[in-house]
py3Dmol code that shows the C-alpha trace and the ligand (Angstrom):
import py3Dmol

protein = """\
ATOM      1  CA  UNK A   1      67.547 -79.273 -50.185  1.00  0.00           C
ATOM      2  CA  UNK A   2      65.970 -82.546 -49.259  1.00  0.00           C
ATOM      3  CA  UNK A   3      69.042 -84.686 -47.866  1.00  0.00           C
ATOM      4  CA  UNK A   4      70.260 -87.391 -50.413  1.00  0.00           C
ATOM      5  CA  UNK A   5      69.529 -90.873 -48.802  1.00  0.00           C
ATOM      6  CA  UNK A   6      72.223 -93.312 -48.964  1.00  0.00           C
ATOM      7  CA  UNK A   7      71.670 -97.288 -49.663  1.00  0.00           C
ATOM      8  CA  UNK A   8      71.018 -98.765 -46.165  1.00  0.00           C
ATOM      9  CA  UNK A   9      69.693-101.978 -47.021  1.00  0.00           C
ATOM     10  CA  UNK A  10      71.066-103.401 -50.568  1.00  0.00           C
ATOM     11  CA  UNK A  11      67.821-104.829 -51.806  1.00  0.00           C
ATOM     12  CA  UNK A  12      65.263-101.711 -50.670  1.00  0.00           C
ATOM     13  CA  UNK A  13      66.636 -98.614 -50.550  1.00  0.00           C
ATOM     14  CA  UNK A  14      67.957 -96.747 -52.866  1.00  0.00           C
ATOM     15  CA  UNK A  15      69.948 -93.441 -53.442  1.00  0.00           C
ATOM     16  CA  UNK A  16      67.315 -90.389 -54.083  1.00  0.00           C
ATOM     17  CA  UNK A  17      67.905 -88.917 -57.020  1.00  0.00           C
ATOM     18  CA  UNK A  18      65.607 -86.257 -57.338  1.00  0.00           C
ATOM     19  CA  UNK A  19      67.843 -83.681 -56.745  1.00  0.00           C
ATOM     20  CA  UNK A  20      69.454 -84.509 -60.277  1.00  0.00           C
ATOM     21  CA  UNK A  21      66.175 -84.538 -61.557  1.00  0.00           C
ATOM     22  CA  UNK A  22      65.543 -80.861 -60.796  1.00  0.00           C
ATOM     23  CA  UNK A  23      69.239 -79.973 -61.107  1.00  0.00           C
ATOM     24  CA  UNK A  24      68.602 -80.653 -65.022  1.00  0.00           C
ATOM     25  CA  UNK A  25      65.373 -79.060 -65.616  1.00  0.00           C
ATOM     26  CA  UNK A  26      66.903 -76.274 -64.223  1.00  0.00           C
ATOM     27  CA  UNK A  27      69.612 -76.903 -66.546  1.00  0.00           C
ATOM     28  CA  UNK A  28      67.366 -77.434 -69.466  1.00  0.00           C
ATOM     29  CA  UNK A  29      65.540 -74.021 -68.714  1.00  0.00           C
ATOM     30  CA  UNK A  30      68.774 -72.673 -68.871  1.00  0.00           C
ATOM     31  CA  UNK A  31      68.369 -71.148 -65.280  1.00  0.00           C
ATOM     32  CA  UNK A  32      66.198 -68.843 -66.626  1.00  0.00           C
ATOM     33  CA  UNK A  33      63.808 -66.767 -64.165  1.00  0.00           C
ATOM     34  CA  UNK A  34      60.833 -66.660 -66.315  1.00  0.00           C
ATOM     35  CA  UNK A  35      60.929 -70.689 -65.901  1.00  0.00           C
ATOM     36  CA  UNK A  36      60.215 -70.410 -62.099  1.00  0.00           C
ATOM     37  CA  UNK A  37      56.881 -72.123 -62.635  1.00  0.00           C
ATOM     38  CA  UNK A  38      58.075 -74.689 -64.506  1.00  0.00           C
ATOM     39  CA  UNK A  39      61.222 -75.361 -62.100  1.00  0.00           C
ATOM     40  CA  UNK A  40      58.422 -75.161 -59.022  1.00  0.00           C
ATOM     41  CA  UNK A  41      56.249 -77.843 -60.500  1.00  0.00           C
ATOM     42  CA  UNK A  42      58.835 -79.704 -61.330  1.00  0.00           C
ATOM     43  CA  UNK A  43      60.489 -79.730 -57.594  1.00  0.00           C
ATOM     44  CA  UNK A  44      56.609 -80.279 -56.029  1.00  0.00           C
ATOM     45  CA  UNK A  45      56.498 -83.747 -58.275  1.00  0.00           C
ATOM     46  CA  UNK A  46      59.548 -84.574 -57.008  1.00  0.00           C
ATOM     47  CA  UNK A  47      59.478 -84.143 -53.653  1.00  0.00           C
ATOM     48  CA  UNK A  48      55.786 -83.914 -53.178  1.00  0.00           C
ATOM     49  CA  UNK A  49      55.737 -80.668 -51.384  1.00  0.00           C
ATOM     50  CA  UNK A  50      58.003 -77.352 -51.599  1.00  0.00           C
ATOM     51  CA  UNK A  51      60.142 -77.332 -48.547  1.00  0.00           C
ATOM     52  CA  UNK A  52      62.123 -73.739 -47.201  1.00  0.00           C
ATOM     53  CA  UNK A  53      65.096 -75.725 -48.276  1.00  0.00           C
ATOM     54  CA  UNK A  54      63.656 -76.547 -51.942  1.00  0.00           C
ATOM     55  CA  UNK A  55      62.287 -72.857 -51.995  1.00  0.00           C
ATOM     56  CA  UNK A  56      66.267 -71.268 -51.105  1.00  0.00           C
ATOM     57  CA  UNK A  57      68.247 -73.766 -53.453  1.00  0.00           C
ATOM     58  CA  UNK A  58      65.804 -72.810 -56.303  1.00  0.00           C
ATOM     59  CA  UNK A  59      66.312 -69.034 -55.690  1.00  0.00           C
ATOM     60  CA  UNK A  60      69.633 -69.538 -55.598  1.00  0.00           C
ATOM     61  CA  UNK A  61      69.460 -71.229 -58.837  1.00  0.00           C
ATOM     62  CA  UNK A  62      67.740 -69.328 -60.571  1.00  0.00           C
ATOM     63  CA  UNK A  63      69.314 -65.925 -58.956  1.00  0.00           C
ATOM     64  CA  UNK A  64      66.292 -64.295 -57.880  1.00  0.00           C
ATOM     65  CA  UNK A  65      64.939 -62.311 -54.915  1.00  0.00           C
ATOM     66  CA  UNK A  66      63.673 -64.430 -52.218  1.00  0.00           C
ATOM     67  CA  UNK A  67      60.579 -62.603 -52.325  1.00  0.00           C
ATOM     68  CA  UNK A  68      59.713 -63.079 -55.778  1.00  0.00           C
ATOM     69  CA  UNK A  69      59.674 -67.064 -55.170  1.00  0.00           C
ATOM     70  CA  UNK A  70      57.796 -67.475 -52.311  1.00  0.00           C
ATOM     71  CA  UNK A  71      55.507 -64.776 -53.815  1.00  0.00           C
ATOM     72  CA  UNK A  72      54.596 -66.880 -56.573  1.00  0.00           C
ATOM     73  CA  UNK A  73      55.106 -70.430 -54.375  1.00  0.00           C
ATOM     74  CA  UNK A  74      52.149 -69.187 -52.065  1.00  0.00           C
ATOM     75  CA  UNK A  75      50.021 -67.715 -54.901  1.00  0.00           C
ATOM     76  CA  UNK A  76      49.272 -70.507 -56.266  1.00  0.00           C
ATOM     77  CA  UNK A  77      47.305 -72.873 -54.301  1.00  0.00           C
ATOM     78  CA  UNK A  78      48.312 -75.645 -56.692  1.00  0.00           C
ATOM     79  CA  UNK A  79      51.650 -75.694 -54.442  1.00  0.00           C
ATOM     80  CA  UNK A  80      52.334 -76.397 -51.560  1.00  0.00           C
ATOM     81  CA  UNK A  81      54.870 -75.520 -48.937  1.00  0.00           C
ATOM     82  CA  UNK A  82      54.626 -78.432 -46.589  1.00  0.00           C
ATOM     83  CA  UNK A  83      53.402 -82.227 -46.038  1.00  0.00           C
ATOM     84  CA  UNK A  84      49.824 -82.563 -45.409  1.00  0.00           C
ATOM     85  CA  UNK A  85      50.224 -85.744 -43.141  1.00  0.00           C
ATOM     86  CA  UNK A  86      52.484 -86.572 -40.657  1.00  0.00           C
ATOM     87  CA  UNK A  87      54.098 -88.823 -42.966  1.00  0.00           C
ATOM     88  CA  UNK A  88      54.162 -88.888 -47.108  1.00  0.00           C
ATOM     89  CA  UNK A  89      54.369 -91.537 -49.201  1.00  0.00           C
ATOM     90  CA  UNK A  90      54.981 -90.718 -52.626  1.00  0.00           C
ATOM     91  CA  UNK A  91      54.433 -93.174 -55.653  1.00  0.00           C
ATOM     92  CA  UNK A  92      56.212 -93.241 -58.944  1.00  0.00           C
ATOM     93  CA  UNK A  93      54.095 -93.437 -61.656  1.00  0.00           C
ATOM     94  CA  UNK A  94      56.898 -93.387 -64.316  1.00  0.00           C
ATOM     95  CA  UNK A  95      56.747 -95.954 -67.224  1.00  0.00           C
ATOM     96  CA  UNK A  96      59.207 -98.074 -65.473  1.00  0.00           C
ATOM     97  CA  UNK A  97      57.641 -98.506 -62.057  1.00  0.00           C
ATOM     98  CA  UNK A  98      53.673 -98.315 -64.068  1.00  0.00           C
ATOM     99  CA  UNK A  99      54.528-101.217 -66.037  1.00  0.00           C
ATOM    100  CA  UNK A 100      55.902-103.053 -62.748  1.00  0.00           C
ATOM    101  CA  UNK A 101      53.026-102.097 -61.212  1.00  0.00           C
ATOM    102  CA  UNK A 102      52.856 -98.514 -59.460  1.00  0.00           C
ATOM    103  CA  UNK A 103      49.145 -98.406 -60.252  1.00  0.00           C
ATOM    104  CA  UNK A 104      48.061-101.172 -58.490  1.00  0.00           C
ATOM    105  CA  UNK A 105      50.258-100.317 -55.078  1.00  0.00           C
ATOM    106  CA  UNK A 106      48.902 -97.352 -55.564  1.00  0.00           C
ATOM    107  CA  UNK A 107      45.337 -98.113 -55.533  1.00  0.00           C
ATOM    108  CA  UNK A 108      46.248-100.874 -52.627  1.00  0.00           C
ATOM    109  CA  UNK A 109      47.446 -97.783 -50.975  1.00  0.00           C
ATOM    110  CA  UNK A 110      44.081 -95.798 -51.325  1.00  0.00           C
ATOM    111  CA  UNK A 111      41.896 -98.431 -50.145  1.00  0.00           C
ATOM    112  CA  UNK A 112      43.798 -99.279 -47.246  1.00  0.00           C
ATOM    113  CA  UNK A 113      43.963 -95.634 -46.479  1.00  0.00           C
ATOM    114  CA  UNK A 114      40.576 -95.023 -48.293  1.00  0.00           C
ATOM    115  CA  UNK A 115      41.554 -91.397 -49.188  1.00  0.00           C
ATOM    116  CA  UNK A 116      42.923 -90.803 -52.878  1.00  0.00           C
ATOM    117  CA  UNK A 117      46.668 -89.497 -54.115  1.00  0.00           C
ATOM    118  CA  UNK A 118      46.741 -86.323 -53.277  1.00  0.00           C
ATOM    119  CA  UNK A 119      44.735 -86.246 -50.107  1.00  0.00           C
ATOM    120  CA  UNK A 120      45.538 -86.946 -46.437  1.00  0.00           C
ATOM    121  CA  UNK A 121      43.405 -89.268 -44.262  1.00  0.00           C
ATOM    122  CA  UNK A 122      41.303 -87.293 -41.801  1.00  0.00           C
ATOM    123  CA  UNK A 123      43.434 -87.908 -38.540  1.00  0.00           C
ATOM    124  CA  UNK A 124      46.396 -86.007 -40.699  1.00  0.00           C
ATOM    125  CA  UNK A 125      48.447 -88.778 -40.484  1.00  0.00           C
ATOM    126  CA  UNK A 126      49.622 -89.973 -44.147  1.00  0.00           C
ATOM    127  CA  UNK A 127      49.538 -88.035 -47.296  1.00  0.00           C
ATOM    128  CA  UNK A 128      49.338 -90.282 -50.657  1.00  0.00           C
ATOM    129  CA  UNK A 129      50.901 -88.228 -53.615  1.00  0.00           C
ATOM    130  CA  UNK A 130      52.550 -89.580 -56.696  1.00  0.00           C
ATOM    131  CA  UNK A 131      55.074 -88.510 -58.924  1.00  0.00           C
ATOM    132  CA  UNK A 132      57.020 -88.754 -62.254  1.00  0.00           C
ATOM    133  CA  UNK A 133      60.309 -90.929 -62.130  1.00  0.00           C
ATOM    134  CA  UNK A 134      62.525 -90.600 -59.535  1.00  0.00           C
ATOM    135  CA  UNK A 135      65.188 -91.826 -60.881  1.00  0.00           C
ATOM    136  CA  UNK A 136      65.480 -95.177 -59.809  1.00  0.00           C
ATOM    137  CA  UNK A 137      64.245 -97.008 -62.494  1.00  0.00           C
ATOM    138  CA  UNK A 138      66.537-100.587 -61.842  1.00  0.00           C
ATOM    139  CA  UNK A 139      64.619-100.878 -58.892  1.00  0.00           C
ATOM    140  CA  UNK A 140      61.128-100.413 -59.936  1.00  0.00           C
ATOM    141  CA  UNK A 141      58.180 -99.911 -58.813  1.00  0.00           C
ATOM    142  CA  UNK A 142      60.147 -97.189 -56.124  1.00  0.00           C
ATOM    143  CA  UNK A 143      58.465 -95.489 -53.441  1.00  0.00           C
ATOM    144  CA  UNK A 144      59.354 -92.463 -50.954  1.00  0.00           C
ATOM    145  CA  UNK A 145      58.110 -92.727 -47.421  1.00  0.00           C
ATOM    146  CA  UNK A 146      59.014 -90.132 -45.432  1.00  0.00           C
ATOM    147  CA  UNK A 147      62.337 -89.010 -47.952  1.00  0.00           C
ATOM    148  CA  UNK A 148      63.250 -92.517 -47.740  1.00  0.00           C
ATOM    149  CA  UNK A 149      62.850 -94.362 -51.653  1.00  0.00           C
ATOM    150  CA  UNK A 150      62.241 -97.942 -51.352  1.00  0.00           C
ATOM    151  CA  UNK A 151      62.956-100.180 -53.739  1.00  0.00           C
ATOM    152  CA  UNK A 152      60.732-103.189 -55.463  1.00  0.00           C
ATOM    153  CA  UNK A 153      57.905-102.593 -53.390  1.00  0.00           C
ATOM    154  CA  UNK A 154      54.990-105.410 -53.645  1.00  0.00           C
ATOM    155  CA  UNK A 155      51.186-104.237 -52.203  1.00  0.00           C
ATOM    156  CA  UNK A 156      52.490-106.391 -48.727  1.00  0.00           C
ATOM    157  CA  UNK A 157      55.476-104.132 -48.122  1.00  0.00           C
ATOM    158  CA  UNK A 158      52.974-100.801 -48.522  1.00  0.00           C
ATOM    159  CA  UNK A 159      51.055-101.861 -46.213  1.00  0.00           C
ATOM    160  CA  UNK A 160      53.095-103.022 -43.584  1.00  0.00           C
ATOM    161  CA  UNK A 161      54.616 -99.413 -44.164  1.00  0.00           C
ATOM    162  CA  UNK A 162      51.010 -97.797 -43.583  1.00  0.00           C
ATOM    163  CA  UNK A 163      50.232-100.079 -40.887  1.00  0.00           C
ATOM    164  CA  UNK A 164      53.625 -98.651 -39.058  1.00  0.00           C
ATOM    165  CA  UNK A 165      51.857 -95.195 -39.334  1.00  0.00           C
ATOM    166  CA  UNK A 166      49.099 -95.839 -37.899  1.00  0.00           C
TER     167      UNK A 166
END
"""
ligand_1 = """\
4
FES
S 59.907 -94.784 -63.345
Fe 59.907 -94.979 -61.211
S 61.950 -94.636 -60.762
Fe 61.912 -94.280 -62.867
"""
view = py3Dmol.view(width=600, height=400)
view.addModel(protein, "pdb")
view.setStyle({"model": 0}, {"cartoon": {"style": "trace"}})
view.addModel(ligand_1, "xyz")
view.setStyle({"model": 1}, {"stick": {}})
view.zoomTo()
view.show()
């Protein structure tokens, strides 16, 4: 699974919490095998991609052959099994970061970048996705660069982030 981050600075980091987040839609699908789709769109919005280690902890889950998930993980070219960049940065677009402003970083984000969420800039350096809360509403509008969420992010702090990238 994608490591949990810890708080390393107070004010702009935050613990990741989307490992809770998938733990109860699995929950809510009762861990039921025909919701594999569900549970695999559901981990790609929260962590952007579907990593080995996302793949394994969902079969696990969900007690089915190995097989069966990466069968339908690679079927579907709606997911996908690793970053496109070099580095990710993934917005939240929940209501509590949108109303603080995700949309507008965002957009900051794709002009700087001039590529659009969802696509990678041409040198394959930085991917732009977005996603549904991540669980760290207090601290809205969150980001995740590179598995790292940062907290209360203002259109200065995402680009000095980009500009670190580049
Ligand atoms: S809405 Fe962004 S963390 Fe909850």
């Amino acid at each position: 699974m994608e490591p949990a981050v810890k708080n390393k600075t107070k004010s702009t980091e935050q613990t990741d919490n989307r490992l809770k987040f998938l733990n109860a839609a699995l929950k809510k699908n009762l861990y039921q095998p025909d919701a594999l789709i569900e549970i695999l769109h559901t981990a790609q919005e929260l962590f952007g991609y579907l990593s080995r280690e996302t793949l394994e902890y969902i079969t696990r889950e969900l007690k089915l052959p190995p097989s069966k998930v990466y069968g339908v993980a690679t079927f579907y070219n709606f997911f996908s099994l690793k970053p496109k960049g070099e580095h990710t940065c993934i917005v939240c677009m929940g209501t509590a970061c949108y109303v603080k402003g995700a949309a507008e970083l965002l957009s900051e984000m794709e002009k700087f970048l001039n590529i659009k969420a969802g696509e990678t800039t041409p040198d394959g350096k930085v991917s732009i996705a977005t996603a549904r809360c991540i669980g760290t509403c207090g601290s809205a509008p969150a980001i995740i660069y590179d598995n790292q969420v940062a907290a209360y992010q203002t259109k200065e702090t995402v680009i000095k982030k980009l500009k670190e990238w580049l």
